[in-house]
N, C-alpha and C positions, 0 to 999 in steps of 0.2 A: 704176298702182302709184305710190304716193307716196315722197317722198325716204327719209322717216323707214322705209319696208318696204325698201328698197330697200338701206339700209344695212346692215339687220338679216341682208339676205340675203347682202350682201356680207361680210359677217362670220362669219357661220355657215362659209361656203364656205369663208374663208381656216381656221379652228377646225378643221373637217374636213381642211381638206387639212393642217394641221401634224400631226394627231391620226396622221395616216393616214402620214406623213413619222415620225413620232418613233416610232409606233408598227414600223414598217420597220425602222430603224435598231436596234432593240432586239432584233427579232426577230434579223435578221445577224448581232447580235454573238453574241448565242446560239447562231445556229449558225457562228458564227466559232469561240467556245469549243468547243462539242463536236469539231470537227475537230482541233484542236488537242490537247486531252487527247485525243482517240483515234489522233493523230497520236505523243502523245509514250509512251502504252500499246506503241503495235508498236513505239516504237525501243526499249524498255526488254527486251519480247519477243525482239528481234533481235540487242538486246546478248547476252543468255541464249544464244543460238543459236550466237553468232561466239565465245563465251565471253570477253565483254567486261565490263569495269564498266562500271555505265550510272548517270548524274546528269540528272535533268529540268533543272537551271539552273548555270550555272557563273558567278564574277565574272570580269571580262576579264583582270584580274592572275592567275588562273590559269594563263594563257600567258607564258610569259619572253619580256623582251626584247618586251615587245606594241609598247609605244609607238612603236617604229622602225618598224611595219609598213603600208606604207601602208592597206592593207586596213581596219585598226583606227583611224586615223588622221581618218578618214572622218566628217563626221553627227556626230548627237547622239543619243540614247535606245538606247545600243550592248547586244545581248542576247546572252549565249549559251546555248541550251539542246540537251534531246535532245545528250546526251554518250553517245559511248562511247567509252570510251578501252581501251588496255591494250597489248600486244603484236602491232601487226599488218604481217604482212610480215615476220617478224624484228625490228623494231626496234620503240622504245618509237611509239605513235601516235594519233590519236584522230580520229575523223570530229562531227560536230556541226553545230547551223544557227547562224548567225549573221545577226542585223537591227540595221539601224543607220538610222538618218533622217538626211536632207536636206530643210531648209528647215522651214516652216512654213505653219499655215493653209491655204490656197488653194495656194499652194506647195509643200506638203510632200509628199516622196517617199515612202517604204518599200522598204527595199531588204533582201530576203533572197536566201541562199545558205545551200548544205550545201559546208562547206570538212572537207578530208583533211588531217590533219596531223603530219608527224613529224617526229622527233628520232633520225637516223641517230649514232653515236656518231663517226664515223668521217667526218663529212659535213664540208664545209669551205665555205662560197659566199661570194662578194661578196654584200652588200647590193643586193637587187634586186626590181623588182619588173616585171610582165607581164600585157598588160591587149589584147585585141584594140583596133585603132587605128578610131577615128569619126574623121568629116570633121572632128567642132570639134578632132580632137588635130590632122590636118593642118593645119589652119589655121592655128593656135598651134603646129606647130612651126615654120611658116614664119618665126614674131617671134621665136626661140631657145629654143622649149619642146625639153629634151632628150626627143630619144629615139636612140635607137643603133638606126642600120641596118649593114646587113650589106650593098656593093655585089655580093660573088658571090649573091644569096640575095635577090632583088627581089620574090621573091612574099611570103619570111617580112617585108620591110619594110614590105610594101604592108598587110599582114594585120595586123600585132602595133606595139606602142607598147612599146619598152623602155626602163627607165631605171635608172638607180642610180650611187653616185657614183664608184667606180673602174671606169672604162671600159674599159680595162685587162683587168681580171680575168674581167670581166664579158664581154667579146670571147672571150677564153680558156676561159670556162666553156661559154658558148653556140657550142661546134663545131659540127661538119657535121652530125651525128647529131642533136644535141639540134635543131640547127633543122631539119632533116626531119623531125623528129617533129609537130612544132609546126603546120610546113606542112600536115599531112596531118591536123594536130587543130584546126580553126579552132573558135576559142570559147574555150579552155582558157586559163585565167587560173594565175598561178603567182607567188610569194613567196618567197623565202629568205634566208637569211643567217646566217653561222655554220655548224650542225647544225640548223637548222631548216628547214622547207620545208612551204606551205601549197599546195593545190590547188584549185582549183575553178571553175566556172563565173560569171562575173555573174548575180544573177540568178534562178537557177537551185535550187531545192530539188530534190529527191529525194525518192520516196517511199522508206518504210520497208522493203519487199520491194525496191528497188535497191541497199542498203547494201553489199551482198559486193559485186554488178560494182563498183561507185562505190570502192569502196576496193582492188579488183582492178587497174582500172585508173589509179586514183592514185599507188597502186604502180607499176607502170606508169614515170610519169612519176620518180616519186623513183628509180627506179634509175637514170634517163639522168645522174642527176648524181652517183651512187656508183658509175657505172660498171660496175654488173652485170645491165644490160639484152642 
């Protein structure tokens, strides 16, 4: 086989194999999109069902008060869709997916969750935020990265990363209760401040047929801090 076939073949191959790559890629996103619109069909169905209002896409200034949140704070390409909002638990509230990106390229992440969220009228928090604890937080709290542990409460320290800027209040908020709850929910991420309070998993979407539990036991969480758990 001579140089000059040899190239021709070598080429063809790489032609095929992009054709065969690009061709992939196209397919996925297709069927990326179909999940997605049939993902945001049932929560619209679901809304119907909880008798909620339901929005396919919301902008982030929707939420009060967004920018203070670390959650939001986060990444770049910030999304929120699949809303449903309205009255839930008694209080004004809304469940929804939120994506946000970290990094780029080769680097770039994707990060979604289905975050609960309400506005007790009556609710009052420190500025806070709650985030189960990785080794890179141990490590970095060792050089003065805050996190507020509890010495009666070694497993909720061991488990969770808390932070926010009155410590104070924030010790006060987080009693016995609330951090037995926590202990016994490993994963459960949390946000508040003022009358607001977000819930959710890192991570973690929800299918449309979990909406009630997922806001059952969000709820849940928001009474530990209104106090009629």
């Amino acid at each position: 086989m001579d140089k000059q076939t040899t190239s021709i073949l070598v080429f063809l191959l790489f032609l095929v194999f992009g054709v065969v790559l690009i061709g992939g890629l196209i397919v996925a996103t297709i069927v990326h999109n179909r999940r997605e619109k049939e993902r945001t069909l049932q929560f619209e169905n679901t809304a119907k069902f909880l008798g909620l209002t339901f929005a396919a896409t919301a902008p982030l200034e929707w939420i009060p008060n967004v920018d203070r949140f670390a959650l939001f704070s986060q990444g770049h390409s910030k999304t929120i869709t699949n809303v449903l909002y309205g009255t839930i638990d008694g209080v004004k509230g809304a469940l929804f997916d939120y994506q946000y990106v970290v990094g780029s390229g080769k680097n770039r992440t994707v990060h979604n969750q289905s975050v609960a969220y309400f506005e007790p009228k009556d609710l009052r928090l420190p500025l806070f935020s709650l985030r189960p604890e990785s080794t890179l937080h141990k490590i970095i709290s060792a050089f003065g990265y805050q996190d507020i542990d509890f010495g009666n409460r070694p497993e909720f320290s061991r488990q969770y990363l808390l932070r926010g800027a009155d410590e104070l209040a924030i010790r006060q908020t987080f009693n016995d209760r609330v951090l037995s709850f926590y202990e016994g929910n490993v994963g459960t991420c949390t946000e508040g401040g003022g009358n607001q309070l977000f819930v959710f998993r890192q991570n973690h979407r929800i299918a449309p047929a979990e909406a009630q539990s997922f806001l059952s036991w969000a709820g849940g969480v928001k009474n530990l801090f209104t106090g009629t758990w």
